[in-house]
C-alpha positions as semicolon CSV with decimal commas, in nm:
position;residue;x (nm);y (nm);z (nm)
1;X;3,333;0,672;0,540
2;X;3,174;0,935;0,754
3;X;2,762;0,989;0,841
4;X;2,679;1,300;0,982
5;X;2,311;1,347;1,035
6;X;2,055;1,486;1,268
7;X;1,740;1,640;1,237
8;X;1,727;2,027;1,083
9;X;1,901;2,279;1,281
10;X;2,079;2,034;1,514
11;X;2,394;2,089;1,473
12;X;2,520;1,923;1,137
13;X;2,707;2,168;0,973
14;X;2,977;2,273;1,287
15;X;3,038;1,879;1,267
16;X;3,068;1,840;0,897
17;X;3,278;2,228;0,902
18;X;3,509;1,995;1,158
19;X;3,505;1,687;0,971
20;X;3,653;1,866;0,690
21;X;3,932;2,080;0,847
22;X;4,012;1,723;0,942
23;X;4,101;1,589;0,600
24;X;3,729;1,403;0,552
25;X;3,588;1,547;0,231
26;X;3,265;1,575;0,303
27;X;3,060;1,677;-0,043
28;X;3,199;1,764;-0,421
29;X;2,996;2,110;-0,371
30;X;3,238;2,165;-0,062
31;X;3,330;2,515;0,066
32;X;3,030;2,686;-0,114
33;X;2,888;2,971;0,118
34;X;2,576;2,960;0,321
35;X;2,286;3,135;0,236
36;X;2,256;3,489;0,415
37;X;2,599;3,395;0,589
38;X;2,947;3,386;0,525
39;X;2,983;3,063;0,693
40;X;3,093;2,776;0,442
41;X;2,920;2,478;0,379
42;X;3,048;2,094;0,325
43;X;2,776;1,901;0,177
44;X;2,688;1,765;-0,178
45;X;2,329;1,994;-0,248
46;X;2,224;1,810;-0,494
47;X;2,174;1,530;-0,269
48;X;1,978;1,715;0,039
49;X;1,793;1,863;-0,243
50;X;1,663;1,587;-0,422
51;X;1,608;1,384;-0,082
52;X;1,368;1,670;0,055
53;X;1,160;1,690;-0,238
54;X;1,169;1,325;-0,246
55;X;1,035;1,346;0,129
56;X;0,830;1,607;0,087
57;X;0,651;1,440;-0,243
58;X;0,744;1,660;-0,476
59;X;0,973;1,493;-0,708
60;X;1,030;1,109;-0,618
61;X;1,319;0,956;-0,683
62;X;1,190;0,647;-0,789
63;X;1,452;0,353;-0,720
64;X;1,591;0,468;-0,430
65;X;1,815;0,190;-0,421
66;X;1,985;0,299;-0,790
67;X;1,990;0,646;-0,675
68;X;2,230;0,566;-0,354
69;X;2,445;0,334;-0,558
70;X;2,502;0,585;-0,818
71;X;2,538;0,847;-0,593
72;X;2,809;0,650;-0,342
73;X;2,992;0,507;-0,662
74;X;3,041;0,907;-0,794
75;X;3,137;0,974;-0,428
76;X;3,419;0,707;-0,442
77;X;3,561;0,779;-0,731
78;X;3,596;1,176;-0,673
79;X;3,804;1,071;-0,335
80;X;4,001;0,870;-0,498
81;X;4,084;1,132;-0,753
82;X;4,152;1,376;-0,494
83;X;4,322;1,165;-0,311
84;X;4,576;1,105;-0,580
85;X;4,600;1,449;-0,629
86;X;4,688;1,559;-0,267
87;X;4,786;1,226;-0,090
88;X;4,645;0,993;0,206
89;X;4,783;1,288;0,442
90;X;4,558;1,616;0,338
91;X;4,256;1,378;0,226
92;X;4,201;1,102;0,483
93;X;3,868;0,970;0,426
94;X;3,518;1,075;0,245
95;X;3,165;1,182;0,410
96;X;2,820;1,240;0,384
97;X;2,651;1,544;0,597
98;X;2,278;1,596;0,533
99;X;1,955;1,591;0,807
100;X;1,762;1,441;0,427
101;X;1,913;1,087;0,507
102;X;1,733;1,000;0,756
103;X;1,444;0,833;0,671
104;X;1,652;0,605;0,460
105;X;1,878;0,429;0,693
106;X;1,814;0,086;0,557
107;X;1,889;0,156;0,178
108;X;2,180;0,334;0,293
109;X;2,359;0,069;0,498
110;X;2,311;-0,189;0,251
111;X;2,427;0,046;-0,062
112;X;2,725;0,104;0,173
113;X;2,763;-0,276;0,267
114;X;2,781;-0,375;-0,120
115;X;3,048;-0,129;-0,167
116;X;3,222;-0,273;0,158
117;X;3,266;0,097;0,303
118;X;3,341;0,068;0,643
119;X;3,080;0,295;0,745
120;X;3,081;0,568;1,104
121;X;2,789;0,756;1,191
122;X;2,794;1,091;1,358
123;X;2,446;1,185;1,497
124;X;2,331;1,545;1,611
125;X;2,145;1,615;1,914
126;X;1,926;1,889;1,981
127;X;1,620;1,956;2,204
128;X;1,292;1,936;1,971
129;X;1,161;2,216;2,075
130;X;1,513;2,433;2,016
131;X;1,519;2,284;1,703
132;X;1,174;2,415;1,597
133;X;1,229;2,743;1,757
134;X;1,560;2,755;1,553
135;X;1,381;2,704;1,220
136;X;1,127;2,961;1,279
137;X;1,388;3,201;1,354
138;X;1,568;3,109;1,051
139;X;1,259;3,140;0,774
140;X;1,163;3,455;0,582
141;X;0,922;3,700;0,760
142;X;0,646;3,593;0,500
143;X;0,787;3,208;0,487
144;X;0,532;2,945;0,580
145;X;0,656;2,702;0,861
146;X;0,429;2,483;0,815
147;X;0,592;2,253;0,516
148;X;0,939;2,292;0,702
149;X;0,750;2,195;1,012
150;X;0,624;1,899;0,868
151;X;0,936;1,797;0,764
152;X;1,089;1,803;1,079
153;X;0,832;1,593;1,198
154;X;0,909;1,316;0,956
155;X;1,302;1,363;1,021
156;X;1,215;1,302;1,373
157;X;1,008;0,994;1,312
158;X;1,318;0,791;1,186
159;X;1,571;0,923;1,461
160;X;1,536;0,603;1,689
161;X;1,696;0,365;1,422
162;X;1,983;0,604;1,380
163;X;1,982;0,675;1,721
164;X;2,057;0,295;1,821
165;X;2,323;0,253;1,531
166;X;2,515;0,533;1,596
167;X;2,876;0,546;1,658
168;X;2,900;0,870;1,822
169;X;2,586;1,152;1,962
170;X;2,671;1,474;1,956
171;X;2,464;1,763;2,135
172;X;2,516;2,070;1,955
173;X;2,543;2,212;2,272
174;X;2,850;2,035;2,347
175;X;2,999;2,121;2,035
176;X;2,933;2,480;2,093
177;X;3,095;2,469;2,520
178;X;3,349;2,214;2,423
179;X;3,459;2,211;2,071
180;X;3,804;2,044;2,135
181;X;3,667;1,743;2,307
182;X;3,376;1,694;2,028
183;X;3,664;1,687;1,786
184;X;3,887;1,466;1,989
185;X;3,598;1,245;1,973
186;X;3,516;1,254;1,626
187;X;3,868;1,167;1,528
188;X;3,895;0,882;1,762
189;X;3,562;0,810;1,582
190;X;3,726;0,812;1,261
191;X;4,037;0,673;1,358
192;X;4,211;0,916;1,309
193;X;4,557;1,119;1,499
194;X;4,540;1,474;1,514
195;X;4,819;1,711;1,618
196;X;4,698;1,988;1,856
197;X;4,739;2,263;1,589
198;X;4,517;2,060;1,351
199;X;4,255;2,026;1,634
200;X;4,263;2,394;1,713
201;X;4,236;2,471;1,305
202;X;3,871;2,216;1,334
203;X;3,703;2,414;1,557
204;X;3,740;2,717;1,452
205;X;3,391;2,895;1,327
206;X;3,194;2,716;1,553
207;X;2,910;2,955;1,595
208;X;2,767;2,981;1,963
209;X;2,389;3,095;1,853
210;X;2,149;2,941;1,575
């Protein structure tokens, strides 16, 4: 079971873009297209979603601890219905990609633990300040920075604890000058072989500006 995470704008969806062309599936709401791009997405909205208002205060969850469980045990059992369908060679493994997951490492590793997933985390790095200079390019003219600002901050607060647990960092800008290597890395990560024609087929898209 794959983690990819990072703070906002730090490089997670290149990875989790990768991670899929490599056979992880990495969201049931895979493939949809990006807002105001025709870049594709692999992550499960719902969950970023309800994790950011959750952050934010908005909308608690409540039991955080039910809400992982449910959400891992629907997780399993839609890769193990695809995998049926297509077979251990096109679907190789299952993932989560979201920057919302952070400030819940503990409830996450011990949901995981209970279901005995063998668990690798994939962790984006990005300057701070590129980061926040990112987001601010990427809001509406009008758009006020200031919640998504605050978010970031709070993203950032729980980055040490992933940052010490993690199998694998990943600076974006490495992913963007060497796109091979970052994907020879993740699938040693995963333990996984890939052919050179299926590592030239998962970094393809991977945007040099954002």
């Amino acid at each position: 079971m794959l983690v990819i995470t990072g703070p906002l704008r730090s490089g997670t969806s290149p990875l989790a873009r990768m991670a899929h062309q490599m056979g992880i599936l990495m969201g049931e709401s895979m493939g949809m297209p990006r807002p105001g791009s025709d870049e594709l997405e692999y992550e499960d909205y719902a969950l970023s979603f309800a994790l950011a208002r959750h952050i934010a205060g908005v909308r608690p969850i409540g039991d955080t601890r039910k809400f992982f469980v449910d959400y891992v045990s629907e997780r399993i059992d839609h890769f193990q219905r695809m995998r049926g369908l297509f077979g251990r060679s096109i679907v190789r493994g299952w993932g989560v990609k979201t920057p919302y997951l952070l400030p819940f490492y503990r409830q996450w590793r011990e949901v995981l633990g209970n279901f005995d997933e063998k668990v690798r985390v994939v962790l984006c790095d990005r300057e701070p300040i590129e980061t926040y200079n990112s987001l601010k390019r990427s809001q509406p003219p009008k758009g006020s920075l200031e919640p998504v600002y605050k978010m970031q901050d709070e993203l950032y607060e729980s980055l040490p604890l992933w940052s010490e647990n993690a199998d694998v960092v990943v600076s974006l800008r490495d992913t963007r000058s060497n796109p091979g290597g970052v994907a020879r890395q993740m699938a040693r990560t995963m333990g996984l072989d890939l052919e050179d024609e299926q590592r030239a087929v998962a970094v393809r898209g991977i945007r040099r500006k954002g």
